[in-house]
C-alpha positions, 0 to 999 in steps of 0.5 A, a space after each residue: 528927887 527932892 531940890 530945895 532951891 534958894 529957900 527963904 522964908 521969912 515970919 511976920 514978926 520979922 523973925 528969918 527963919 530960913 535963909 536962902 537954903 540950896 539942897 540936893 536929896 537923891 532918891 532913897 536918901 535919908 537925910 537929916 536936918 540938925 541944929 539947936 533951938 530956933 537953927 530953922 529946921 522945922 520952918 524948912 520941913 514944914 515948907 517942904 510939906 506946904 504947911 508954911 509958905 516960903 517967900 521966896 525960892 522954888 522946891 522940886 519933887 521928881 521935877 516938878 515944882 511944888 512950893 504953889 501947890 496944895 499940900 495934899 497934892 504934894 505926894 508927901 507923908 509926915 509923921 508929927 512929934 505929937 502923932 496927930 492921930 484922930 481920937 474918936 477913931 480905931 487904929 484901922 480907921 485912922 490908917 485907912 481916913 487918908 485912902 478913903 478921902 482919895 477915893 480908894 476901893 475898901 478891898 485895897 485900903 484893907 489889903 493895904 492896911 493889913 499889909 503896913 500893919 504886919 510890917 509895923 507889927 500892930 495888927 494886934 491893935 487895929 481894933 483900939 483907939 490911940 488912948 489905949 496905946 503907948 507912946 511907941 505903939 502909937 507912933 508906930 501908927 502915925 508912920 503907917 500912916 503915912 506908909 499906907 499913902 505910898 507918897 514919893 516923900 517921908 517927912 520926919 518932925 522929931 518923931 521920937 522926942 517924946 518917948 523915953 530913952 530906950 524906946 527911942 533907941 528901939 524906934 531909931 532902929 526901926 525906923 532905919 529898918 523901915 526906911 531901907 525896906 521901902 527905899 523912900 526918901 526921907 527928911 528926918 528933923 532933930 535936935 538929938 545929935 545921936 538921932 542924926 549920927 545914927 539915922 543918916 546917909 547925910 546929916 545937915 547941920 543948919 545953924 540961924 537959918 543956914 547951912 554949916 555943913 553937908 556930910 556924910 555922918 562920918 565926915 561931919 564928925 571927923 572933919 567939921 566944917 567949923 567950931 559950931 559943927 564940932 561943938 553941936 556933934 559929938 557926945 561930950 562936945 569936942 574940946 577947944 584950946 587956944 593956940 597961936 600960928 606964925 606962917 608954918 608954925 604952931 604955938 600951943 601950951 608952950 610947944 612948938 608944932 611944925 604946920 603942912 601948909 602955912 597959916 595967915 590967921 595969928 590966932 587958933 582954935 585947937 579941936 580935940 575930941 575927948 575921945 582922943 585924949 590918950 593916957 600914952 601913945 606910941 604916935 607923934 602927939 601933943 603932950 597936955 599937962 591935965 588937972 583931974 576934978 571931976 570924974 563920971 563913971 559911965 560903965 565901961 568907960 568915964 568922962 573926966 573933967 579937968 583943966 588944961 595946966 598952961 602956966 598961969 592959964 587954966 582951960 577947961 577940958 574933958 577926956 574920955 578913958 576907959 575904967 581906972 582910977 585918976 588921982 581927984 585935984 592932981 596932974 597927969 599928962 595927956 597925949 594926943 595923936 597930931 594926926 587926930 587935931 582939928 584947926 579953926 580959923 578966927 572966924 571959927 571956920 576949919 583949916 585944912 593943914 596937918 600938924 607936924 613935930 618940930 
């Protein structure tokens, strides 16, 4: 449906924004584009809609190649962060603006409005001007705008990062909702790694202008491509523990693991999620002697902050556990499942081999 093909787009500053990105979206996916400040997203989405122009590479809409044509001739809608709705008009006025401007008959700009109204469910606002809605109301109208046009393509740019935490998680929903309804392809931008976690068929995960990884939510998740992955999804990040490898053996924390496959990189990164710091285990695991120092109730579980005990060496390392009460400036002992570690090679990129008890 929508093929980015060796996109590039390069600012006059001289700052590279997107470099040479290659992506395939298939029709009625929701894709989402994720990654720090500056990791080049927006540049990508706004060059999907026309508003930049790239330097270099070709984009594809249903096979026809749309990176020289006009942005209102692409067939695409975006929804803005900022909702970018006309001030002077109604909510019907400024659903019914881009229909006009086509040329629509008003009987079916009403038949379509009254229709997208009911699905957002604003009819009961059709009447006022955005300065009479809330935030949520009126990004609810900034996407029924976009869904009155019927375009072949939506366009997210951090819709929700302007509404506070639980009308954001509403809006999450809806939007999911809404986009399963109309079974349109979709391109979602954030920086909120929940937002991408929960919104995606499959999340990209872009880093300084290129792609680190393309996945399902779950694959990104369980098996990152590299540190930066793991690091930037997952709510706390995933912990790292230095390690060292000699062929088919894995030294750490003064044990010795058994490797399936030999590694040639001497120096390791260990991933663990917090999640999978277990206070016992009936697995084959790796034992962690684990300093508590801080710990911060979230309910019906805690974050618990600490230091891995090493010898002389101390790393850093939060554990996530159900409700109970840890002794603060004392030690306990961790298990984790071997099954549940990850390793990164020196260059931080995955290894694909499993540990093993010696």
């Amino acid at each position: 449906m929508l093929k980015l093909q060796d996109i590039v787009k390069t600012y006059e500053n001289g700052h590279r924004a997107v470099r040479g990105i290659n992506l395939d979206i298939q029709h009625g996916e929701f894709i989402v584009l994720v990654g720090p400040s500056g990791c080049g997203k927006s540049s990508l989405l706004r060059s999907i809609a026309g508003l930049e122009t790239i330097n270099s590479g070709a984009i594809y809409l249903n096979g026809r190649r749309v990176d020289q044509v006009k942005p209102a001739e692409r067939d695409i809608a975006m929804v803005f962060q900022n909702y970018a709705l006309y001030p002077h008009m109604t909510v019907y006025q400024n659903l019914a603006y881009g229909l006009k401007n086509r040329g629509v008959d008003r009987e079916t700009i009403e038949q379509k409005i009254h229709s997208v109204a009911a699905t957002l469910k604003i009819e009961a606002y059709l009447d006022r001007k955005p300065a009479k809605l809330s935030g949520g109301q009126r990004q609810r109208v900034a996407m029924g705008r976009a869904i009155v046009r019927d375009p072949q393509l939506f366009l997210f740019d951090e819709p929700l990062s302007n509404l506070d935490a639980a009308l954001r998680s509403h809006m999450r929903l809806e939007i999911k909702k809404l986009q399963r309804q109309l079974n349109v392809t979709s391109v979602y931008v954030t920086h909120d790694q929940v937002e991408a976690m929960t919104l995606a068929d499959r999340i990209v995960v872009l880093k300084e202008g290129s792609i680190e990884q393309i996945g399902t939510p779950q694959e990104v998740y369980h098996q990152p491509a590299s540190t930066f992955v793991a690091s930037f999804i997952g709510s706390p990040a995933m912990n790292f523990i230095s390690a060292e490898a000699s062929h088919n053996a894995l030294r750490v924390v003064g044990q010795t693991l058994a490797l399936s496959t030999p590694i040639t990189s001497p120096n390791i990164t260990l991933g663990i999620r917090p999640e999978q710091a277990l206070l016992h285990c009936d697995e084959p695991a790796l034992k962690l002697r684990f300093k508590v120092s801080v710990i911060e109730p979230l309910g019906p579980n805690q974050l618990v902050h600490g230091v891995i005990v090493d010898g002389q060496q101390q790393q850093p390392f939060v554990a996530l556990t159900a409700e109970m009460t840890l002794p603060i400036g004392e030690e306990i002992d961790l298990w984790i499942p071997l099954a549940q570690l990850h390793l990164f090679d020196e260059q931080g990129k995955r290894i694909h081999s499993q540990c093993q008890l010696s």
